[in-house]
Each structure stands twice: as structure tokens, then as C-alpha cells.
C-alpha positions as CSV (number, residue, x, y, z in Angstrom):
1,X,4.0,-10.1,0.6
2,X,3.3,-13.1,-1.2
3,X,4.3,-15.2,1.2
4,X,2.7,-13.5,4.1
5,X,-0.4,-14.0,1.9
6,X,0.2,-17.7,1.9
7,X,1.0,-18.0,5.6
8,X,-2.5,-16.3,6.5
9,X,-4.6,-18.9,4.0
10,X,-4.8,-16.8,1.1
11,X,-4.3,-18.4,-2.0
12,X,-1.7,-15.2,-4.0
13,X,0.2,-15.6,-7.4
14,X,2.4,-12.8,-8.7
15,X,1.1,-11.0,-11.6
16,X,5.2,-10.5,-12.6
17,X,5.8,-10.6,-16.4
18,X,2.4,-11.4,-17.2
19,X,0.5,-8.9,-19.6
20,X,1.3,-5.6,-18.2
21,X,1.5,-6.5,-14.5
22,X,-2.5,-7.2,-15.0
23,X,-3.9,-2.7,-14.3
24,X,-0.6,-2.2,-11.7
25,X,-1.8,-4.8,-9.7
26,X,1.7,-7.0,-8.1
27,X,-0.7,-10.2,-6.9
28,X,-3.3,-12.1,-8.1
29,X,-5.6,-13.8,-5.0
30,X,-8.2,-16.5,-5.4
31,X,-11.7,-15.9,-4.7
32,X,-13.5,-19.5,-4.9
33,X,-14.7,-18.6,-7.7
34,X,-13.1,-19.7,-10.7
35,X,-14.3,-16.9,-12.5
36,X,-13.4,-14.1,-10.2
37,X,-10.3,-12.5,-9.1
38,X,-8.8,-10.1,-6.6
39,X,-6.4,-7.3,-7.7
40,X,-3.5,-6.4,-5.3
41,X,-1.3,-3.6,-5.4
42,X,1.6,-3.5,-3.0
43,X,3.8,-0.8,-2.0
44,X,7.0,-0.6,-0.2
45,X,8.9,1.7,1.3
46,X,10.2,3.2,4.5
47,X,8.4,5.7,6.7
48,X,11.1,9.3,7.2
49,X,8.1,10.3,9.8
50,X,7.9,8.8,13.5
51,X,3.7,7.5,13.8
52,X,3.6,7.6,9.9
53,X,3.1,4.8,7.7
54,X,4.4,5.1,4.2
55,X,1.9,5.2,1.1
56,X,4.1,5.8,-1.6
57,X,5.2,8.2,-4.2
58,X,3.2,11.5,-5.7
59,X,3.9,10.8,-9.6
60,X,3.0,15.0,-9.9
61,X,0.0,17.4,-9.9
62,X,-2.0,14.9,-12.2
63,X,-2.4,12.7,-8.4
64,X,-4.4,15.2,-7.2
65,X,-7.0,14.9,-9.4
66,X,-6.9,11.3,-10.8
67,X,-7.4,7.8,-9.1
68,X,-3.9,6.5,-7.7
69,X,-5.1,3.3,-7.1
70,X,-6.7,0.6,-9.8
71,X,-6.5,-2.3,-8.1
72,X,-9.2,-4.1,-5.7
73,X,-6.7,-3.8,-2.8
74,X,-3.6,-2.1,-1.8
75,X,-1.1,-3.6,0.4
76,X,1.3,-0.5,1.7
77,X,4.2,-2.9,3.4
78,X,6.5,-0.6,5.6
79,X,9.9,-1.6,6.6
80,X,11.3,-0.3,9.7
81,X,13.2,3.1,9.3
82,X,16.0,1.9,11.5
83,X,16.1,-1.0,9.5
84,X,16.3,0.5,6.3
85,X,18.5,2.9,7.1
86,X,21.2,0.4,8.5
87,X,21.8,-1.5,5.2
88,X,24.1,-3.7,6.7
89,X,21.5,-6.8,7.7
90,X,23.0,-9.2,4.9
91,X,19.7,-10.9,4.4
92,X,18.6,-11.8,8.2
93,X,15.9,-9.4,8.1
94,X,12.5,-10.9,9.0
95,X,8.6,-10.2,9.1
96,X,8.8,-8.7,12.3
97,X,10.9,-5.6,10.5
98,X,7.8,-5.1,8.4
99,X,4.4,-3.8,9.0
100,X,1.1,-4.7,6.5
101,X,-1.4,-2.1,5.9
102,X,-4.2,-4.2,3.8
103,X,-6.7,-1.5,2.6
104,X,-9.6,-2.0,-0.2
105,X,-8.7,0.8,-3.0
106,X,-11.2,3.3,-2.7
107,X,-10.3,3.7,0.9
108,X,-6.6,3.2,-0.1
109,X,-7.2,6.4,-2.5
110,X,-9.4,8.2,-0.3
111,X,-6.4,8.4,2.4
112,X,-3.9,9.2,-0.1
113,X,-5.5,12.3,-2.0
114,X,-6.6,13.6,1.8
115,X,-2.7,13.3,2.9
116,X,-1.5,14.4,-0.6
117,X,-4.2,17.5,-0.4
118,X,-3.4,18.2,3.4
119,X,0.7,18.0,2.5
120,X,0.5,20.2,-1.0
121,X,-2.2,22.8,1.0
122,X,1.2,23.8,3.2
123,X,3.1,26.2,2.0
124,X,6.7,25.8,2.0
125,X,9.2,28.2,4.4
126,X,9.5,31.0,1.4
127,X,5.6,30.9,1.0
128,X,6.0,29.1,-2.7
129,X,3.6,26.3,-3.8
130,X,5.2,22.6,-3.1
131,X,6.2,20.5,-6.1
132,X,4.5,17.6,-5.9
133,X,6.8,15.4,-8.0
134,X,8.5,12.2,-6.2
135,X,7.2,13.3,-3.1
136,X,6.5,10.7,-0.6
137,X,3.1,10.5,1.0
138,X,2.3,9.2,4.8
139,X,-0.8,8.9,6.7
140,X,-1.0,8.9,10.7
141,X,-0.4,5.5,11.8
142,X,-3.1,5.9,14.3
143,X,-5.5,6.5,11.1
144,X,-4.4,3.2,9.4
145,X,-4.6,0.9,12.5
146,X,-7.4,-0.5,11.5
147,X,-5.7,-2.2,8.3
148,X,-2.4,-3.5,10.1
149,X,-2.4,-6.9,9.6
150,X,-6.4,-7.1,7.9
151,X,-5.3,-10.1,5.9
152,X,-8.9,-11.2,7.2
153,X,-9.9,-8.5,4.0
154,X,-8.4,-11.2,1.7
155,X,-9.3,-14.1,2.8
156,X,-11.4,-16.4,0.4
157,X,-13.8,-17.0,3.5
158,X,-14.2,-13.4,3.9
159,X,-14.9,-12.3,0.2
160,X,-18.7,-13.9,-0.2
161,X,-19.7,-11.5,3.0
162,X,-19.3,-8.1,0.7
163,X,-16.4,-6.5,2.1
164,X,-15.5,-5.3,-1.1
């Protein structure tokens, strides 16, 4: 992630091992100003449904009524499921095995609690209530097209136009 940030023009440090991974955010991007920051959350993982892209982890119940998301962005990086699965690519694995979703956080959470809501609404084959613990979240891919490959979102000549 933080090198795709680089190769797209966006100035990106990693937050690791400073103060408490600075509100769950993994990156740190430059805004111009010296004064101002952008948050980014990233999240990895592989989709287990075909036309789904991976948001992460339900931490419980307490997700369906809190914000997931603190940071000003979230990056949701998807390897490829064939890929992933394999485990046998002894380190020639490249970007083109990955897929960048780069969404600001309110729309970031927005998706997730719909998906979350939609997935804990179904009830499971014996009619009981699904848990919601460690369960993994996806959205249609066709609904988070529009933030595959956004780095535009995060660029520094971007950010004075109010995207945020």
C-alpha cells in the first residue's frame, strides 16, 4: 500500500509504532499543508465470494451500531482468492494479484453497516439469528467500482477541491 501510494505521487508514511497506530489509521499522507494530515486505514484480505470485494472483519454485534471506521480514508486491498489460496508463490507475487478499493470513511462505513445489516438480516438454515463475531464482510464488486484504483482521492492536487 505504501508503495502503491508512492508510485501514484502520494507522499504516505506508515503510522507503525508511533502512538497508538495514530486512531487505527496504518498511513499517514501529506496534504500541502504542513498543518494537515490525511488518515488511512487499510485492510487486507481475500475475497471467499466470486464479484465480492473483501471489507474486513465484524468485531461483534457492537458493529452494527458503532462507527467501523475512524480514519479519513479506507484502503480495502484484496488479494486474489486463487492466489491466496495457493501459498506456494515464494515471494513473486505482484501488484497485478491485488486490487485497491480507495474509499473516504463515511462512505467506507456506510457500505459496511448496509452489507453487515443485509448479511445479519438472513437468517441461517435452522431459522436461528447469525453471530456476528469474526465474520467477514463483502460488498458487490460492481458497487465498489467506482473506488478501484481512486488513488486520484489521495492525491495532494486533489485534496484542496473538497473531496473530503
Amino acid at each position: 500500500m505504501y508503495a502503491k501510494c508512492w508510485m501514484h505521487g502520494i507522499p504516505a508514511y506508515f503510522t507503525g509504532g508511533l502512538r497508538n497506530n495514530f486512531a487505527g489509521s496504518d498511513l499517514i499522507v501529506e496534504t500541502g499543508n504542513q498543518r494537515e494530515k490525511l488518515w488511512v486505514q487499510v485492510k487486507t484480505g481475500a475475497p471467499t465470494i466470486k464479484d465480492q470485494v473483501y471489507l474486513t472483519q465484524c468485531a461483534g454485534d457492537d458493529d452494527l451500531h458503532a462507527t467501523k471506521f475512524e480514519s479519513d480514508f479506507v484502503v480495502f486491498v484484496n488479494l486474489q482468492t486463487r492466489a491466496a489460496l495457493k501459498h506456494t508463490h515464494q515471494g513473486e507475487l505482484g501488484f497485478e494479484h491485488l486490487s485497491f478499493y480507495i474509499v473516504p470513511a463515511d462512505q467506507a462505513n456506510a457500505i459496511y453497516l448496509r452489507w453487515l445489516r443485509l448479511e445479519h438480516e438472513k437468517p441461517k438454515r435452522d431459522g436461528s439469528a447469525r453471530k456476528l463475531g469474526n465474520m467477514a464482510v463483502h460488498a458487490p464488486a460492481a458497487e465498489m467500482a467506482q473506488y478501484r484504483d481512486a488513488w486520484r482521492l489521495l492525491s495532494p492536487a486533489n485534496l484542496g477541491e473538497g473531496i473530503l
